[in-house]
C-alpha positions in Angstrom: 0.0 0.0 0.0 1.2 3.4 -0.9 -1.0 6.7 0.4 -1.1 10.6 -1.1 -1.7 13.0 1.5 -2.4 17.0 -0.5 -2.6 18.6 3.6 -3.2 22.2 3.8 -0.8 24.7 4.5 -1.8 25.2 8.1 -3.0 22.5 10.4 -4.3 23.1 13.6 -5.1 21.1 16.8 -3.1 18.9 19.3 -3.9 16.2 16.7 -1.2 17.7 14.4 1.8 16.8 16.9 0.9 12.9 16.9 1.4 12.9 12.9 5.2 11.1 12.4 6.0 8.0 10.7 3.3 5.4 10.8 5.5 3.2 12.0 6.5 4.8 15.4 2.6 5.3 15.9 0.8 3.1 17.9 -2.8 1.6 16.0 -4.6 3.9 18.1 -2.7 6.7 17.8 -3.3 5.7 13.7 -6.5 5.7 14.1 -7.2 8.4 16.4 -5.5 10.9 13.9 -6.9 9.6 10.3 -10.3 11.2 10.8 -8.6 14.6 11.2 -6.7 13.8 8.1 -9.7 13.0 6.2 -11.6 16.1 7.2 -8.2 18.6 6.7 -6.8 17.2 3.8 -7.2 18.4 0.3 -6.9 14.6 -1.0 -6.1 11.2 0.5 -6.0 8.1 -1.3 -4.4 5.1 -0.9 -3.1 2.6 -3.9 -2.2 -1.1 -4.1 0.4 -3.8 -6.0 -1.2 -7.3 -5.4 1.5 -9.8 -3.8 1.6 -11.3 -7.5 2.6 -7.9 -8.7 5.2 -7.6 -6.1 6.6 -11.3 -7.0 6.6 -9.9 -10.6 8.2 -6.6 -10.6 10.0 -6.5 -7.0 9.4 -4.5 -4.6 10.7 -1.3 -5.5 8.4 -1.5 -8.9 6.0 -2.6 -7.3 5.9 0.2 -4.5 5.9 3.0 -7.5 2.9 1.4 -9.0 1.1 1.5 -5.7 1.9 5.4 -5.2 1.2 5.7 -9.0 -2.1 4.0 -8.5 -2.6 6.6 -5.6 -1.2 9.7 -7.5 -4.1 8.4 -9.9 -6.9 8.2 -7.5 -6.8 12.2 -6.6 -8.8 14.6 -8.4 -6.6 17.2 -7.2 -3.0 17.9 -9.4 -0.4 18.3 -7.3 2.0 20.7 -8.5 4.9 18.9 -6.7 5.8 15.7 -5.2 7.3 14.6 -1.8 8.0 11.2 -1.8 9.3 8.6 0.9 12.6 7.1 -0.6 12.1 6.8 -4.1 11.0 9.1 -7.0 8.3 8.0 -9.7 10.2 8.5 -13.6 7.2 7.9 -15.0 5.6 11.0 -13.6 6.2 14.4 -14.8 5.3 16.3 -11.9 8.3 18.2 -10.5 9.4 15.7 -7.0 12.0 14.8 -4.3 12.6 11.6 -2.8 13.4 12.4 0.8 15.4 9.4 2.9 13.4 9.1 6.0 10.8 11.2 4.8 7.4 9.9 6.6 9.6 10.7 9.9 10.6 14.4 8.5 7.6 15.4 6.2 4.0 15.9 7.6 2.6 15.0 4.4 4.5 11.7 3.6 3.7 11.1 7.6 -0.2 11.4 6.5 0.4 9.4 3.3 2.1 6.5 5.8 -0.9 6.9 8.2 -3.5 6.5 5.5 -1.3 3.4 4.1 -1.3 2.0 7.1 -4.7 1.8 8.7 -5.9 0.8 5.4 -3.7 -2.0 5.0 -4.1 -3.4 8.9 -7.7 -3.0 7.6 -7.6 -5.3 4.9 -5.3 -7.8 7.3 -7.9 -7.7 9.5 -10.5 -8.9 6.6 -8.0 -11.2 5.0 -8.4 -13.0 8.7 -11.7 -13.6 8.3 -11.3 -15.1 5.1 -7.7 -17.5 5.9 -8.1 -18.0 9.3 -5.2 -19.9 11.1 -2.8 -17.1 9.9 -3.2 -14.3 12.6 -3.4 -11.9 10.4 -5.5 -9.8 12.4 -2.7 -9.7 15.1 1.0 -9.4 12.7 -0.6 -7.5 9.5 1.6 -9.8 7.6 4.8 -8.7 8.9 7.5 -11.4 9.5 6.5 -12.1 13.4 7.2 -15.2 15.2 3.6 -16.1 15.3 3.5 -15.7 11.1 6.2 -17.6 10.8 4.6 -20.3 12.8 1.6 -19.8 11.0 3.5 -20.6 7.5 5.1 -23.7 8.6 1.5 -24.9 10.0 -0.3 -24.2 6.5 1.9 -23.2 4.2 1.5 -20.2 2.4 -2.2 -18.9 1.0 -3.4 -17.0 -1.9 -2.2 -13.7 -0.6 2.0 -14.8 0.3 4.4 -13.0 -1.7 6.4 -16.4 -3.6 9.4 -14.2 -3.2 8.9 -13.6 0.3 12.0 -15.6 1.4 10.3 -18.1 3.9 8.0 -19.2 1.3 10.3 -19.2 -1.6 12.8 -21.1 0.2 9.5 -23.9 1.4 9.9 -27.3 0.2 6.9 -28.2 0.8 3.4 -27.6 3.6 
């Protein structure tokens, strides 16, 4: 998942402080700050590579056609482009790939948040549908408790092949 946040040029409320890198958020810090994004923000979308897409193209391919997929989603052009690590060649909007940037940039921070709770969303429905896994509890990151989960059942519809546990299986 890759997110667009187009913020305004002045937020205000003691929301605004909690917004830094998804990743150093807590779920309910996430999701206690994404309605304030969605009522501030001039745009906020959220684009996808399917895990056959990412075993495809790699990751780094894969990741520009999820923010492309974004980018395409807003009805708003933006006239510039901060991105999170990487640049997108394909687009001709002016843009800087900042190192680190959903930690330094309020508007990749938003885009992360965005990414984020949607994605822990769809884990969360993905449960549902291949229970067994936990995705509900490790959102598909490499825990323990996945990794368990992958030796039990092997991999389902929605592994990455190339993730290397599953690439390197045998067999179930």
């Amino acid at each position: 998942m890759a997110g667009v946040a187009i913020l305004p040029d002045r937020l205000k409320g003691r929301w605004v402080k909690l917004v830094r890198d998804s990743k150093q958020m807590t779920a309910a810090q996430r999701d206690y700050v994404l309605p304030y994004l969605q009522e501030v923000a001039l745009a906020l979308e959220v684009g996808a590579s399917s895990p056959d897409e990412i075993d495809t193209l790699g990751i780094v391919a894969a990741t520009r056609l999820a923010m492309q997929r974004a980018l395409n989603s807003v009805t708003l052009l933006p006239q510039f482009l901060l991105l999170d690590a990487i640049t997108l060649p394909q687009v001709s909007i002016p843009q800087k790939a900042i190192i680190r940037g959903d930690s330094l940039c309020i508007s990749i921070s938003a885009a992360s948040i965005v990414a984020k709770v949607t994605r822990d969303n769809v884990m969360k429905s993905e449960d549902e549908i291949y229970p067994g896994y936990g995705f509900a509890q490790h959102k598909g990151y490499g825990t323990p408790a996945h990794m368990r989960s992958l030796e039990l059942l092997g991999p389902c519809p929605i592994h990455r092949h190339s993730f290397a546990p599953i690439s390197g299986r045998v067999g179930p």
